[in-house]
Steps between C-alpha positions, in 0.01 A plus 500: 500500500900470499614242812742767659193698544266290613754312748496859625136544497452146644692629804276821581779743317268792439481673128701823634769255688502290127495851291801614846679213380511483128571889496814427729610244236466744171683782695785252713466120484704472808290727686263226413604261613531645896161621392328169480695359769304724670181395425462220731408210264552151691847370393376204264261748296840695474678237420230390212491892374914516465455180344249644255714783401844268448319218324314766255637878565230584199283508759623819640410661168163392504441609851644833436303499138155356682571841802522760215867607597773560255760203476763649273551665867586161605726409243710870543505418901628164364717644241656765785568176745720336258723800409 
């Protein structure tokens, strides 16, 4: 299983919160990020998932890959932030 999502799962994140999440990201990765601020996780674990993403953003594509969503979404968000 990819580490961002089982930090999440670890942490009693529920599938629909995880699928919430990752949906946020492919349609606005900034809403995102309020969105898993959100989610309660203890402040180490979100520590450890940030760190994750930084040390290896790859994983973000897996995670998104591994939940059946569509990542090129992400990228265009991306694409659209940096115009």
């Amino acid at each position: 299983m990819n580490p961002i999502l089982a930090i999440l799962k670890e942490n009693n994140i529920s599938d629909e919160q995880i699928a919430g999440l990752f949906q946020t990201l492919t349609e606005n990765p900034i809403a995102a990020m309020a969105t898993i601020g959100q989610l309660g996780l203890p402040p180490e674990k979100l520590q450890q998932l940030m760190g994750q993403v930084m040390q290896n953003p790859a994983l973000l594509k897996e995670a998104v890959v591994e939940l059946g969503l569509d990542f090129s979404k992400v990228e265009a968000a991306k694409a659209q932030l940096e115009k």
